[in-house]
DOPADREN-396065 format. One line per 2 residues: number of its first residue (from 1); for each residue x negated, y, z negated of C-alpha. Coordinates in Angstrom, 2 decimals. Each point is the difference from the previous one (the first is absolute). Layout:
N
NUM> X:Y:Z ~ ...
This chain:
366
1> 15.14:6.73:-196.10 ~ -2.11:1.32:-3.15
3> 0.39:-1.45:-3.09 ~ -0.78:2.64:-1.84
5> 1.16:3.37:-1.08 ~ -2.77:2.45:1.04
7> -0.34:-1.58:3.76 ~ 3.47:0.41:0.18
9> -0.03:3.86:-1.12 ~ -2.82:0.14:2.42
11> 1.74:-1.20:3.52 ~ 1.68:2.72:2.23
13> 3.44:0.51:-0.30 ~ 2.52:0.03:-3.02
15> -0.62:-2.94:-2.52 ~ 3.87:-2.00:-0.57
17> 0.70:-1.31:-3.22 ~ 2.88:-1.72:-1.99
19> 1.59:1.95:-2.79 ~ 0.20:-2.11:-3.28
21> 3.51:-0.69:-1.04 ~ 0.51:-2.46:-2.77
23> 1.78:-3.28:0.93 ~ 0.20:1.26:3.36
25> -3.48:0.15:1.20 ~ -1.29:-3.76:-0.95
27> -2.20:-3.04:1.74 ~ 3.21:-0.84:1.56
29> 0.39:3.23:1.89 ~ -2.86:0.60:0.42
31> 0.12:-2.79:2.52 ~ 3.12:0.96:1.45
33> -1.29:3.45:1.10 ~ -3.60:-1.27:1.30
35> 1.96:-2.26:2.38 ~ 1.03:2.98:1.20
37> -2.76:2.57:0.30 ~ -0.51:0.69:-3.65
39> -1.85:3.19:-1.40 ~ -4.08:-0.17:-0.35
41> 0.49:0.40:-3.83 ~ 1.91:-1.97:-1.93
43> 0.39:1.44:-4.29 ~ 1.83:-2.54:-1.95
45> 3.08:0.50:-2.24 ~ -1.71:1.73:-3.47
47> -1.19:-2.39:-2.66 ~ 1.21:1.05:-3.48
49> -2.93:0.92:-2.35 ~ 0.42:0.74:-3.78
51> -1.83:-1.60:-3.13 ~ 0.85:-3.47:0.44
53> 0.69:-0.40:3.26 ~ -1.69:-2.61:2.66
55> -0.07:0.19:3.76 ~ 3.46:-0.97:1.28
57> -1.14:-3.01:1.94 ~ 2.86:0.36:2.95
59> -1.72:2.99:0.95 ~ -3.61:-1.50:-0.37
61> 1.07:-2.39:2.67 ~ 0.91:2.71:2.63
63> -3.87:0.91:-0.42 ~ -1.08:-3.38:-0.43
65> 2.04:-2.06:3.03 ~ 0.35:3.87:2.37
67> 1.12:-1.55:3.18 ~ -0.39:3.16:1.42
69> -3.76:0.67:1.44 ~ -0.20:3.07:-1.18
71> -0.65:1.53:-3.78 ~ 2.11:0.36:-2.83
73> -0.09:2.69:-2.60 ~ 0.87:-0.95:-3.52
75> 1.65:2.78:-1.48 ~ 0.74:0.04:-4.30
77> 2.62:1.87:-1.83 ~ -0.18:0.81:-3.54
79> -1.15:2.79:-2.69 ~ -2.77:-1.96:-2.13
81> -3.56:0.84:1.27 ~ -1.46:-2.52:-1.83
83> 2.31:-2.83:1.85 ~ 0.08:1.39:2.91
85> -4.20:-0.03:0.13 ~ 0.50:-3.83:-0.88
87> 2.13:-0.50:2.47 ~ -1.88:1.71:2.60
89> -3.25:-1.66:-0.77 ~ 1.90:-3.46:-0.05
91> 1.54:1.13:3.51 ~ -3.44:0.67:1.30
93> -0.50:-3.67:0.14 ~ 2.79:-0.64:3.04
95> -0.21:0.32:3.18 ~ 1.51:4.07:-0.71
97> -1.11:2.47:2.62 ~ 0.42:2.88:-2.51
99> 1.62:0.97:-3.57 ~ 3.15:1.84:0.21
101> 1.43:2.00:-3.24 ~ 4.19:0.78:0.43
103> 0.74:3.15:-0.61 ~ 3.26:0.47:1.87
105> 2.16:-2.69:-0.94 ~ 3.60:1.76:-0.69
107> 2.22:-2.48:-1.56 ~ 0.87:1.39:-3.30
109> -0.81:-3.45:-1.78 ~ -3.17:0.21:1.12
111> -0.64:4.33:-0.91 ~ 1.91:-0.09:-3.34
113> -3.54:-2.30:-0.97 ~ -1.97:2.73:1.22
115> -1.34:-2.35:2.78 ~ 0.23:0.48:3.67
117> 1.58:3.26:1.00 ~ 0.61:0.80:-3.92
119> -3.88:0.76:-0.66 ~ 0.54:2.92:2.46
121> 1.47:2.03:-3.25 ~ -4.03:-0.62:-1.87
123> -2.80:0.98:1.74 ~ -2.62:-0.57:-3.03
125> 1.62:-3.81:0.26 ~ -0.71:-0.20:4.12
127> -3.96:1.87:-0.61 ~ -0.39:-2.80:-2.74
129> 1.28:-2.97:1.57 ~ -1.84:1.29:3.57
131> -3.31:0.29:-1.48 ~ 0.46:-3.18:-1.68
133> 0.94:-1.97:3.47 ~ -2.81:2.17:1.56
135> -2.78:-1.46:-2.33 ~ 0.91:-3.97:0.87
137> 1.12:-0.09:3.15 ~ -2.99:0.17:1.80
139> -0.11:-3.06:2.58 ~ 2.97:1.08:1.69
141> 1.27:3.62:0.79 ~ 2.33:1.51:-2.68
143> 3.02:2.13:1.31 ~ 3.62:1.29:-1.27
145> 3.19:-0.04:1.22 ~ 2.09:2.67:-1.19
147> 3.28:2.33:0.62 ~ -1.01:4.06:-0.36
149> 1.82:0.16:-3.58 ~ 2.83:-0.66:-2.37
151> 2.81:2.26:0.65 ~ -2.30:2.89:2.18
153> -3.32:0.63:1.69 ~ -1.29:2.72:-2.86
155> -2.81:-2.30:-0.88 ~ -0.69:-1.56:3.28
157> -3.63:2.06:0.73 ~ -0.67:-0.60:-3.74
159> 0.29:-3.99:0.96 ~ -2.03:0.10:2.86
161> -2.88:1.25:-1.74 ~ 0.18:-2.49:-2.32
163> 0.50:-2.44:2.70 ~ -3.36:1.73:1.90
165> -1.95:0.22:-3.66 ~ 0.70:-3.91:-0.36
167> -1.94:-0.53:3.93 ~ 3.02:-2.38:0.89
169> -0.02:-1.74:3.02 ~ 3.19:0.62:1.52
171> 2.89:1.76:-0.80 ~ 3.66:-1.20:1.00
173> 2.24:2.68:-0.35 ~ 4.05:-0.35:-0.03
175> 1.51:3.21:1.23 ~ 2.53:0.21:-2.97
177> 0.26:0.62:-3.63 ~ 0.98:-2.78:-2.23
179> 3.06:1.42:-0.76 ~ 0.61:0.05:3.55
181> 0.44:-3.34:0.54 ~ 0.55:-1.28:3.34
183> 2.98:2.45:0.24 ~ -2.16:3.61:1.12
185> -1.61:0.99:2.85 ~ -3.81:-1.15:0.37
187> -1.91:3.52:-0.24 ~ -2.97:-0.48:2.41
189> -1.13:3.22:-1.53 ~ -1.01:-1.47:-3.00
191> -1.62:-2.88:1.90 ~ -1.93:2.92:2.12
193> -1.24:1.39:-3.65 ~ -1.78:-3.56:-0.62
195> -1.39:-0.57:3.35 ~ -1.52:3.78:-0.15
197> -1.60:-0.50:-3.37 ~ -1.15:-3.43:-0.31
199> -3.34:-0.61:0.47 ~ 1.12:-4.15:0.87
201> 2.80:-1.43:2.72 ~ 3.20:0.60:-0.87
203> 3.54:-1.92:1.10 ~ 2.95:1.41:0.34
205> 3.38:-1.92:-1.15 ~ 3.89:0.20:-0.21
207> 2.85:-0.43:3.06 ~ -2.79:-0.65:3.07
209> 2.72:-1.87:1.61 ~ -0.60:0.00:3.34
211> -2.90:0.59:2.31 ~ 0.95:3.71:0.68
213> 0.32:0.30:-3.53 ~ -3.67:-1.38:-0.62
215> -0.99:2.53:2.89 ~ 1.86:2.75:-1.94
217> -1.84:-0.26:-3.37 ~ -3.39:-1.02:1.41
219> 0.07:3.79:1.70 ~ 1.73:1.77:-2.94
221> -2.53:-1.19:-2.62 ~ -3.10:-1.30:1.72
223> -0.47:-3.34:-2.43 ~ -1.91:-2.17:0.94
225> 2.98:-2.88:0.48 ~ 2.64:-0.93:-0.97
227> 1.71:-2.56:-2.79 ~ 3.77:-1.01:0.60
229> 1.90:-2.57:-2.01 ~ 4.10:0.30:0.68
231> -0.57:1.03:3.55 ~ -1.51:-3.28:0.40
233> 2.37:-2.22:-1.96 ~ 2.94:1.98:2.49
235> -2.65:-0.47:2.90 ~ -3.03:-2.59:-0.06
237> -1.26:0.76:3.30 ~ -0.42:3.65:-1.37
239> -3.48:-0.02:-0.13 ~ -0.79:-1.58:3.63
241> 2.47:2.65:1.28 ~ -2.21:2.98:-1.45
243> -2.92:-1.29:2.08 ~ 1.76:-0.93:2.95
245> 1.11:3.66:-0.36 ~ -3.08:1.67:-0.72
247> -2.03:-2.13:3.15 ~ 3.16:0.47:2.57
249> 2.59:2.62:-1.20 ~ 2.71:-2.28:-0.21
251> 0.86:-3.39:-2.32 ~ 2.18:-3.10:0.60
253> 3.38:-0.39:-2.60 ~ 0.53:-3.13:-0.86
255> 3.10:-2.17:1.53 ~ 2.49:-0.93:-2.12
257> -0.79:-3.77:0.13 ~ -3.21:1.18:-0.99
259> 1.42:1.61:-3.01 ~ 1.44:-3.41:-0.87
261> -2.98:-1.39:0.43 ~ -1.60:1.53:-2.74
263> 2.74:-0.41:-2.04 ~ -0.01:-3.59:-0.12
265> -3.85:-0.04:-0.17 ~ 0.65:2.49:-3.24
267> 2.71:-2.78:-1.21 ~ -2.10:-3.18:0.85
269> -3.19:1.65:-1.61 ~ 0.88:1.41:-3.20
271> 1.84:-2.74:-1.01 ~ -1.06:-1.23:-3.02
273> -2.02:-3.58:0.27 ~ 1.32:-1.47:-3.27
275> 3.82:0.74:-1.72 ~ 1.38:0.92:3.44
277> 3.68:1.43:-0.30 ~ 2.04:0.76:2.88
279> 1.86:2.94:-1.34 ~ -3.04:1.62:-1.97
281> -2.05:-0.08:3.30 ~ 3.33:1.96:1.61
283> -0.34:2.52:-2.89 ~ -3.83:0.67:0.69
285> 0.38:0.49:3.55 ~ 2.44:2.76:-0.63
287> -2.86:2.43:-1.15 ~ -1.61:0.20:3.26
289> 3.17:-0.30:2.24 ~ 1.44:3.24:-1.91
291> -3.13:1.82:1.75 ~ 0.02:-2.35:3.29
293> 4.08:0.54:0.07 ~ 0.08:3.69:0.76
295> 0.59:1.20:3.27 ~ 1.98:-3.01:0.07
297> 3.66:-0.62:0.67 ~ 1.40:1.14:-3.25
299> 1.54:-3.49:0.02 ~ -3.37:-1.29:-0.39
301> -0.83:0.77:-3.55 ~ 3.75:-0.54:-1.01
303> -0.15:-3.13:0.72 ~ -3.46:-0.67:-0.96
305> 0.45:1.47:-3.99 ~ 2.98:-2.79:0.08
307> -1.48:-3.06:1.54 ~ -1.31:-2.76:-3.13
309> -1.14:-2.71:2.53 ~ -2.63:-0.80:2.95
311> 2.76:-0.53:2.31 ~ 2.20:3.46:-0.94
313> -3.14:2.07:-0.16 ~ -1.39:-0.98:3.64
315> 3.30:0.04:1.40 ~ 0.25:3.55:-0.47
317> -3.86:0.20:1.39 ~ 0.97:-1.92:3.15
319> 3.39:2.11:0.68 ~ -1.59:3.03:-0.08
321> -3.82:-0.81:1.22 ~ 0.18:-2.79:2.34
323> -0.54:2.07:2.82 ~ -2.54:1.70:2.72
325> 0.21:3.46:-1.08 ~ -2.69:2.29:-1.14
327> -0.11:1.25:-3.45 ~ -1.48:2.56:-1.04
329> 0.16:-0.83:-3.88 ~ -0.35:3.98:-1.46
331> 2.02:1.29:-3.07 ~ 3.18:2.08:0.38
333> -0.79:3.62:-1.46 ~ 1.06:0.66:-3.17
335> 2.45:2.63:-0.83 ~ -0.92:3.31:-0.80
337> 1.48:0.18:-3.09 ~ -1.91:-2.84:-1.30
339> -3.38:0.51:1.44 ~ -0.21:3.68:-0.05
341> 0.52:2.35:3.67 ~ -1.82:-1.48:2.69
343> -1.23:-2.65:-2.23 ~ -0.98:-4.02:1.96
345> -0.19:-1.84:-3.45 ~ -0.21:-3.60:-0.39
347> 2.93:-0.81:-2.37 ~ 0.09:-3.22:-1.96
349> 3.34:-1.30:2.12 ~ 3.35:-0.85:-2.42
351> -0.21:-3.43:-1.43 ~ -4.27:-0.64:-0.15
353> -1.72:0.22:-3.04 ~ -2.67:2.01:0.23
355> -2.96:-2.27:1.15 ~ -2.56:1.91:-1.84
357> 1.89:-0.41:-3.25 ~ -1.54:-2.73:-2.68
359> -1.74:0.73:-3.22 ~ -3.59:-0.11:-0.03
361> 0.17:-1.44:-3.75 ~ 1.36:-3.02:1.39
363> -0.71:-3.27:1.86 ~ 0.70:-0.63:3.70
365> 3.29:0.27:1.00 ~ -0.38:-1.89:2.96
């Protein structure tokens, strides 16, 4: 497997990567879903850049210790050029496979700063802080991650020439606006727009759920791959599926033992090494099982959102995935009325906080 990003862009077939999602998309994980396949990119969660800010040193570690064998992409959030050229140079020094800058991110803690998704709404700020990155990272290829704008697409060509001025390296574009959410249909049209005038790769993201899904996109917009983050917290084997798929026209679902599997290798691994508590571990796992729980028994997550210990929690697991069944692990459709007519969206389920939701002024909230 390369190591790096341009021998990766350079193999046949689509390129697989891992969508960042803060305290989702750790060392931990990223464990968890190489035991299982795993994409051929890993990006880490976003580190938080403003004036005084240092590297966030759980996230250095998922670059430092990668147990992965493949590379990781290092992606910042923030609004401050000059910080974020610090960072970046300081970044350059790790084991990073590329610079990443969030553009995307949706959580309104995070746009209200006019970071993430929020510098979508100042264009001089994005051609500032691009030709800022553009100058000092030079060891490593520089490339954005972004959604196609803030509450419509009116100034989506005008980004992508500023995107093409800038000679990024790749482009990662999320089928939504920010205002979208996770709760609107993924416009593969807009992804289409990118792939057309881009003179670099470009990946399309948002609700690739299942290998027929990945098939779907891939022909509607012509990107270059794919990145997929809560398809692959719902569905780790996601990625292996896609290629089974694409080199044999059909995929293996995972039995439900399997499934229980990986939750107790999710359990066992993130589980903190010091100040270990029972009932906060039970807590944490409930942001993944609220993806991993639907198409499940509605008992399931019932039960799940009440358990507070080990026993309760994997109880429930064992009643209702203890078994030799396939599962096919894919979203129910959204309703109409809340994703628009026709709409697949990825909606954040009832009861998760949004795992993309964290403030890039502050520490680590891991």
């Amino acid at each position: 497997m390369p190591r790096d990003l341009r021998s990766i862009l350079a193999r046949p077939g689509p390129v697989l990567a891992l969508a960042p999602m803060q305290d989702v998309t750790d060392l931990p994980f990223w464990g968890v879903l190489a035991r299982r396949g795993g994409p051929d990119l890993y990006w880490t969660e976003y580190f938080r850049v403003h004036g005084t800010s240092t590297l966030d040193a759980p996230i250095l570690r998922s670059l430092v210790e990668n147990p992965t064998g493949r590379p990781a992409v290092a992606q910042l959030i923030g609004n401050d050029p000059v910080a974020l050229a610090k960072a970046a140079v300081e970044l350059q020094r790790y084991p990073v496979a590329a610079v990443d800058l969030n553009l995307g991110c949706p959580a309104p803690v995070v746009y209200r700063k006019c970071a993430g998704g929020g510098l979508l709404r100042e264009p001089h700020r994005i051609d500032a802080i691009l030709g800022t990155l553009r100058q000092v990272v030079t060891s490593v290829p520089f490339t954005v991650k972004t959604r196609v704008g803030f509450a419509d697409d009116s100034g989506w060509d005008a980004l992508l020439e500023l995107f093409a001025r800038h000679r990024i390296d790749l482009l990662t574009v999320h089928g939504r606006t920010v205002s979208g959410m996770y709760r609107t249909e993924v416009r593969t049209d807009w992804i289409a727009r990118a792939v057309e005038a881009m003179p670099c790769p470009v990946l399309a993201n948002g609700n690739v759920h299942s290998p027929e899904r990945a098939r779907q996109v891939l022909g509607e917009t012509g990107a270059r791959g794919l990145m997929i983050g809560r398809g692959c917290i719902r569905n780790p084997w996601i990625f292996d599926q896609i290629r089974q798929h694409r080199s044999t026209g059909t995929w293996r679902s995972p039995l439900g033992r399997e499934v229980l599997d990986y939750i107790t290798d999710l359990y066992e691994s993130t589980r903190p090494s010091a100040g270990f508590r029972e009932r906060l571990q039970v807590e944490k796992m409930k942001k993944y099982m609220n993806f991993i729980g639907e198409g499940v028994h509605p008992d399931f997550l019932h039960r799940i959102r009440r358990a507070t210990t080990r026993e309760e929690f994997f109880a429930c697991c064992r009643d209702h995935l203890d078994h030799e069944s396939p599962m096919p692990l894919v979203p129910p459709p959204l309703p109409a009325h809340a994703a628009g007519v026709g709409a697949v969206g990825d909606a954040v389920p009832t009861g998760v906080p949004d795992p993309s939701v964290a403030d890039p002024s502050q520490g680590s909230t891991q």
